[in-house]
Backbone as JSON Lines, residues from 0, in Angstrom:
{"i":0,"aa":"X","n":[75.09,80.9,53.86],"ca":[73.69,80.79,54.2],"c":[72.93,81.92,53.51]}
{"i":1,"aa":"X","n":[72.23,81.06,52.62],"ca":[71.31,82.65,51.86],"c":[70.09,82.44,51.75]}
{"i":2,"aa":"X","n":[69.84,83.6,52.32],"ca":[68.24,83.92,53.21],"c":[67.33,84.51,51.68]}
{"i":3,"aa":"X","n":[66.23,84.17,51.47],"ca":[64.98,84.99,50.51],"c":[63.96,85.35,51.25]}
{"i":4,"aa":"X","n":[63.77,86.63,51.53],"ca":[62.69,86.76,51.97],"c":[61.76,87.18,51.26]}
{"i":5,"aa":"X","n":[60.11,86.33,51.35],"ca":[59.16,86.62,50.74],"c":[58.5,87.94,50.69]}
{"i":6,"aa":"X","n":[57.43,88.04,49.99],"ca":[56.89,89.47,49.68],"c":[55.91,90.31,50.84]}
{"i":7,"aa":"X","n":[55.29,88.72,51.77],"ca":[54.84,89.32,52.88],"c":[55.76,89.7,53.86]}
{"i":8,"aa":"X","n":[57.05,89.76,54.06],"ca":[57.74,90.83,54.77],"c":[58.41,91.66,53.8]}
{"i":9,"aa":"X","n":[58.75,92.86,54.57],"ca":[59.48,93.98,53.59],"c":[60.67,93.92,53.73]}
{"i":10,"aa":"X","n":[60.98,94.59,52.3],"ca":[62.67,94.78,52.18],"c":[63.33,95.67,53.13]}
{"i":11,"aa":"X","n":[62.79,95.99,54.07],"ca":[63.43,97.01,55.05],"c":[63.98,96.25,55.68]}
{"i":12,"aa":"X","n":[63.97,94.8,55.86],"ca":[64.34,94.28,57.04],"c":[65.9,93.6,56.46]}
{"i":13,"aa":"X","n":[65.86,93.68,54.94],"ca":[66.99,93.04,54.63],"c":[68.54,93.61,55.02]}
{"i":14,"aa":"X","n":[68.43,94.92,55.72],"ca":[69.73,95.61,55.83],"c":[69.58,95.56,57.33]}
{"i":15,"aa":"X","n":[68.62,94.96,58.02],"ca":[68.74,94.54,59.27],"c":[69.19,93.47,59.67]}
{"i":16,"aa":"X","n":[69.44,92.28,58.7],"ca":[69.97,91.02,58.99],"c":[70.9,90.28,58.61]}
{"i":17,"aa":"X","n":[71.21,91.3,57.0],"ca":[72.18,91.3,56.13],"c":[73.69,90.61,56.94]}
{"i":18,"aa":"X","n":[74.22,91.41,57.95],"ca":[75.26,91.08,58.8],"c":[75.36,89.81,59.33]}
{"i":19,"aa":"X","n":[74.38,88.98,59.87],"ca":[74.28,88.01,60.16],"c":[74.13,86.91,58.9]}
{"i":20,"aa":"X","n":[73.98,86.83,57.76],"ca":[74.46,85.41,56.93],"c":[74.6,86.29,56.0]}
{"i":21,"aa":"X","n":[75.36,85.47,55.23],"ca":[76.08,85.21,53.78],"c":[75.63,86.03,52.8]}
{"i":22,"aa":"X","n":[74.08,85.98,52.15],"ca":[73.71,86.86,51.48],"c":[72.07,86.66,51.77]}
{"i":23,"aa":"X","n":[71.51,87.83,52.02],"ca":[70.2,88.06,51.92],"c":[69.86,89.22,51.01]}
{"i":24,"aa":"X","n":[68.39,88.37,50.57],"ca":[67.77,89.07,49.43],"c":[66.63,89.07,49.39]}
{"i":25,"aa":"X","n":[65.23,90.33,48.83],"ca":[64.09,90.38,49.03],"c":[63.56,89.67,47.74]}
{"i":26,"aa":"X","n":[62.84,89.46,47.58],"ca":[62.02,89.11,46.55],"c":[61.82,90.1,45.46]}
{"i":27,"aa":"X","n":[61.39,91.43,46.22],"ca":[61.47,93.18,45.48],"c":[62.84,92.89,44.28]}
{"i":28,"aa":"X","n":[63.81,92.25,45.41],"ca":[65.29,92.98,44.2],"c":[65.38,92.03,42.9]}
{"i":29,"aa":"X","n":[64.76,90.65,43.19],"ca":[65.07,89.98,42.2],"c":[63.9,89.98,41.01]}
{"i":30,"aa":"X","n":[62.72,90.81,41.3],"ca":[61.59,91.05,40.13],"c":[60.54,89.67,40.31]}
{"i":31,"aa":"X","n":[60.74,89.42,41.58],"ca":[59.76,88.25,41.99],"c":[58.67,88.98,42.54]}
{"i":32,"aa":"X","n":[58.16,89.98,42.8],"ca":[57.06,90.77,44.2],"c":[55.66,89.8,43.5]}
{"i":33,"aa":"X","n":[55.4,89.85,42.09],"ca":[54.36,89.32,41.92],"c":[54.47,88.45,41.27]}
{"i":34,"aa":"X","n":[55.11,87.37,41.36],"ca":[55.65,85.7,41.08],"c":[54.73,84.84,42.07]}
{"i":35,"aa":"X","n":[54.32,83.53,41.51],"ca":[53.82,83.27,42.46],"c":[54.7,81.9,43.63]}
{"i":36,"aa":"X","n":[53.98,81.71,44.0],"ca":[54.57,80.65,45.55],"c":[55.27,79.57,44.48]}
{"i":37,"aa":"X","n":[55.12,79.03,44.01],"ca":[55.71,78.19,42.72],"c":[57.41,78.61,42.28]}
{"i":38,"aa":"X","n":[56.77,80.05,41.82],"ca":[58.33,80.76,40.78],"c":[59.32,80.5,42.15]}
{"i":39,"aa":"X","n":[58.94,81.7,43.14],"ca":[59.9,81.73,44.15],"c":[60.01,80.3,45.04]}
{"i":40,"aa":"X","n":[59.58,79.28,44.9],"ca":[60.44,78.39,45.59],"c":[61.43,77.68,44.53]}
{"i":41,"aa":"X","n":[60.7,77.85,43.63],"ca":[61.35,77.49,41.88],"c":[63.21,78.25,42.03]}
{"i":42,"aa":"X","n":[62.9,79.27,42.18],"ca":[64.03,80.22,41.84],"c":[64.91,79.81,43.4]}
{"i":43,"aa":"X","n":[64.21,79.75,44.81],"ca":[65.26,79.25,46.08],"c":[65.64,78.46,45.42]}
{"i":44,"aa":"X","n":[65.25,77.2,45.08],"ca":[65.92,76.08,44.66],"c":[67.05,75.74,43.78]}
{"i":45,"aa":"X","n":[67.0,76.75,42.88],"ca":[68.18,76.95,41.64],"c":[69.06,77.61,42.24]}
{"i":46,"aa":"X","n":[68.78,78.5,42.82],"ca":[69.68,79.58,43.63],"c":[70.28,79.49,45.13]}
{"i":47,"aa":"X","n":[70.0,78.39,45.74],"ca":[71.07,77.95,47.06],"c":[70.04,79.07,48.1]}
{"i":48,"aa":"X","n":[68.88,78.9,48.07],"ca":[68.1,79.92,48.97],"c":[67.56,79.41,50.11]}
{"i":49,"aa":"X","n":[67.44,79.51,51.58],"ca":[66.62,79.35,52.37],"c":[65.19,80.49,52.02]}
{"i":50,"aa":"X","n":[64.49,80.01,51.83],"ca":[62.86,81.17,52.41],"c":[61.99,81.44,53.53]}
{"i":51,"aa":"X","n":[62.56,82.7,53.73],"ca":[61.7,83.4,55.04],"c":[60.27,83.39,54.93]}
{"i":52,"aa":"X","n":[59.33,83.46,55.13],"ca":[57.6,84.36,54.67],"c":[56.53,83.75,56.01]}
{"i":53,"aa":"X","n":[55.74,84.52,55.89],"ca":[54.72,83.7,57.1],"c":[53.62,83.04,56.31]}
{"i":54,"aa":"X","n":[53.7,82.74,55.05],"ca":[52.9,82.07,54.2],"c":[53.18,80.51,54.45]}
{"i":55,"aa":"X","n":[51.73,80.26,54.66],"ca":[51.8,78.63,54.65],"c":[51.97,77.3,53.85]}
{"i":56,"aa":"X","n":[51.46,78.12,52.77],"ca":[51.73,77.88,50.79],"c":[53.0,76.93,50.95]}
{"i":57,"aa":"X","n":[54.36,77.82,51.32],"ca":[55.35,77.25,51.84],"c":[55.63,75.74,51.27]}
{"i":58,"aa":"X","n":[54.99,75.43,53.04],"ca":[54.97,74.29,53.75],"c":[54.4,73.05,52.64]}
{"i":59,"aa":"X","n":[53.18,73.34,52.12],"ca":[52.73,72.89,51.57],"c":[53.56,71.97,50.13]}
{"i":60,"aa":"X","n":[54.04,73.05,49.37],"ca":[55.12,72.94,48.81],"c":[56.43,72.18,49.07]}
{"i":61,"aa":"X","n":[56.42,72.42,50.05],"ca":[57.66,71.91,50.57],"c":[57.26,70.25,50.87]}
{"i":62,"aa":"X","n":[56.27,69.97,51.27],"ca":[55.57,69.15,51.91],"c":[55.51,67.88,50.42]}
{"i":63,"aa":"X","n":[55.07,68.6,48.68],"ca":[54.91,67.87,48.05],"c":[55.84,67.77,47.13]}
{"i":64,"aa":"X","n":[57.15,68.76,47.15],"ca":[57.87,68.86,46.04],"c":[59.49,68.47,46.77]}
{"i":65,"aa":"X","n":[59.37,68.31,48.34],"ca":[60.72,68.44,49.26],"c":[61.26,69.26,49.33]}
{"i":66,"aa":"X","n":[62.65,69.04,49.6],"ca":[63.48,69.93,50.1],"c":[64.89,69.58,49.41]}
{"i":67,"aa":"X","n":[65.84,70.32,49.02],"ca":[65.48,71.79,48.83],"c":[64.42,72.25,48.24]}
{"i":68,"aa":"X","n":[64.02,73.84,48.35],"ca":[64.32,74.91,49.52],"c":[64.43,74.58,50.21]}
{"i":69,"aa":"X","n":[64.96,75.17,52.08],"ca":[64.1,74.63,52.87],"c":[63.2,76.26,53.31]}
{"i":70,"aa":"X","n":[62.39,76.34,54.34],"ca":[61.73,77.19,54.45],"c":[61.86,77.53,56.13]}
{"i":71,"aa":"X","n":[61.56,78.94,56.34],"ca":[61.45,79.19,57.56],"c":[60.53,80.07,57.36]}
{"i":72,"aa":"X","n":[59.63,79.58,58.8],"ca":[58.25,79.79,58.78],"c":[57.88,80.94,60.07]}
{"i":73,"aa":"X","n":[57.88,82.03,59.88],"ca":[57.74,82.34,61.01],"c":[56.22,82.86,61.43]}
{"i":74,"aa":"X","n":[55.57,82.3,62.64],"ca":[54.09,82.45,62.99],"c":[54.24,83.28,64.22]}
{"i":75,"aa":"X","n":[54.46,84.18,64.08],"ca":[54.0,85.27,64.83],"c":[52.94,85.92,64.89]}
{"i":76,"aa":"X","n":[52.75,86.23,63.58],"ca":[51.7,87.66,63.23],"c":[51.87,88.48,62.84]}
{"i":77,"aa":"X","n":[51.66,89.24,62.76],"ca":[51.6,90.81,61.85],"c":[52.36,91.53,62.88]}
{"i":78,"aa":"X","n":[53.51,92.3,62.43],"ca":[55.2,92.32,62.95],"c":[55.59,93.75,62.42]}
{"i":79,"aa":"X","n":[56.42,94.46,63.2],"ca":[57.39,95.78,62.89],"c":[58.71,94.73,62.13]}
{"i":80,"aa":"X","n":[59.35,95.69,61.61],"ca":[60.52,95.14,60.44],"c":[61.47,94.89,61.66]}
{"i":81,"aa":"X","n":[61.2,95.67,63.06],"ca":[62.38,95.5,64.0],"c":[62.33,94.19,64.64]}
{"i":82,"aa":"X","n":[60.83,94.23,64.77],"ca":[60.45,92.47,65.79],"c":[60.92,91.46,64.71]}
{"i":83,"aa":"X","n":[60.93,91.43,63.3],"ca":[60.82,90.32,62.31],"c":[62.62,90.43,62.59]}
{"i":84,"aa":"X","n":[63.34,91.16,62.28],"ca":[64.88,91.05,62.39],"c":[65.14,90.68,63.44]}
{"i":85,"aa":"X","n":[64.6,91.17,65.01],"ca":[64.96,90.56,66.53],"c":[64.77,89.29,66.46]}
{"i":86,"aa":"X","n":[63.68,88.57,65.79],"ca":[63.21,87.28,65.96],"c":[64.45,86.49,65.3]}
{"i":87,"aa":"X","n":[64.53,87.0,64.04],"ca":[65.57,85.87,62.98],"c":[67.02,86.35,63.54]}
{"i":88,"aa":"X","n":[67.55,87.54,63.83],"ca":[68.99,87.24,64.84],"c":[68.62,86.47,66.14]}
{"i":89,"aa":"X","n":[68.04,86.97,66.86],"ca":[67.97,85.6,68.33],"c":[67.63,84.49,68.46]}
{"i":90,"aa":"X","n":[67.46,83.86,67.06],"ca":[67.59,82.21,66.51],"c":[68.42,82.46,65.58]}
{"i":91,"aa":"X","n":[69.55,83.14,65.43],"ca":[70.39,83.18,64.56],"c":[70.88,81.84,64.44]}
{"i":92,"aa":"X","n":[71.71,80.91,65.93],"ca":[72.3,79.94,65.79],"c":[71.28,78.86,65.6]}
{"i":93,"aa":"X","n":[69.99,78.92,65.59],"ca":[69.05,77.46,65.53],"c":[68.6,77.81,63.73]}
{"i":94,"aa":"X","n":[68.41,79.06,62.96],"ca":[68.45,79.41,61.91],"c":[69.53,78.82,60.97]}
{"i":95,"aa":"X","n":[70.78,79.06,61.45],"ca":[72.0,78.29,60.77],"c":[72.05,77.23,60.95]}
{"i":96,"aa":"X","n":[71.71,76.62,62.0],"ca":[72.11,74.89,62.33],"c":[70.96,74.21,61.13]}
{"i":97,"aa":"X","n":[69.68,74.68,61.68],"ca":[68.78,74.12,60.38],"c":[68.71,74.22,58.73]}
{"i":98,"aa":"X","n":[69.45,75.44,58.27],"ca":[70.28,75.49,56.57],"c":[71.49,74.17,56.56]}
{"i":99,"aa":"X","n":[72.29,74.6,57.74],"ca":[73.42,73.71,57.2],"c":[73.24,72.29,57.66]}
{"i":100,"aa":"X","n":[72.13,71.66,58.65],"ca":[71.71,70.51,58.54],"c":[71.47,69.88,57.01]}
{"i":101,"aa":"X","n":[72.7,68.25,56.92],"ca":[71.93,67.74,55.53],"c":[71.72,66.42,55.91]}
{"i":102,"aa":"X","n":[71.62,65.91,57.23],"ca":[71.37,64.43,56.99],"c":[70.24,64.79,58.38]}
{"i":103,"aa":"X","n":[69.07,63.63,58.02],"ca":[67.63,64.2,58.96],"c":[67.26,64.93,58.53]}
{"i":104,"aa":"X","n":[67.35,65.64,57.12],"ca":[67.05,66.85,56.95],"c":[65.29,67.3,57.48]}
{"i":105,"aa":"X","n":[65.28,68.07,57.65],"ca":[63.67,68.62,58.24],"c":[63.38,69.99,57.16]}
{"i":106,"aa":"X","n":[62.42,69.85,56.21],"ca":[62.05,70.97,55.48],"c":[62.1,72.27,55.78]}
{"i":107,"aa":"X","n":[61.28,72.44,57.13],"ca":[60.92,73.97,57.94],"c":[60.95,73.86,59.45]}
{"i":108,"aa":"X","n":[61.23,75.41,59.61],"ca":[61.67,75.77,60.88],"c":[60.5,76.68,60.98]}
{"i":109,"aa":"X","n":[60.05,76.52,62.15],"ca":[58.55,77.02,62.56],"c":[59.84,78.29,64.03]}
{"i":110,"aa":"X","n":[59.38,79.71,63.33],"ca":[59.74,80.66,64.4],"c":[58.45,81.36,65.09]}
{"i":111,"aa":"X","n":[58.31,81.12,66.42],"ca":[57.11,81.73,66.88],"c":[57.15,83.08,67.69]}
């Protein structure tokens, strides 16, 4: 299960969640920070990526181009790196069930 997280959360959070799936990665490490919503779903897609971000762009995307990616959406709000990692471990198991779902597939997972 490999997590991308977008540029509106920070890379601080990636060594907070790291433990919990397979491989996570910021956007920072791969020279995406100023790529736009396009490249990086461009690049999930080649690359076996779920995408984290609270961008709605997303959806949209997702909405006209499918799935893969798929996307996880989280609508909270404006977040400490600790609340954004509490949120995505304590849906850890509804986080995984929805990557490794492939039949019904559903684009995005709305975390509130």
């Amino acid at each position: 299960m490999n997590i991308l997280l977008d540029q509106n959360i920070s890379f601080r959070v990636v060594p907070l969640i790291s433990g919990a799936f397979d491989k996570v990665k910021h956007v920072k490490e791969l020279g995406l920070v100023d790529a736009s919503d396009l490249e990086i779903w461009t690049y999930a897609l080649k690359n076996n990526f779920t995408i984290v971000t609270f961008d709605s762009d997303f959806i949209d995307l997702t909405n006209l181009k499918g799935t893969p990616p798929k996307i996880i959406w989280l609508r909270f709000g404006n977040a400490s790196n600790l609340r954004i990692a509490h949120k995505l471990l304590s849906n850890m198991n509804v986080v995984k069930e929805f990557i490794s779902q492939t039949q019904n597939e559903i684009s995005f997972l709305e975390i509130d």
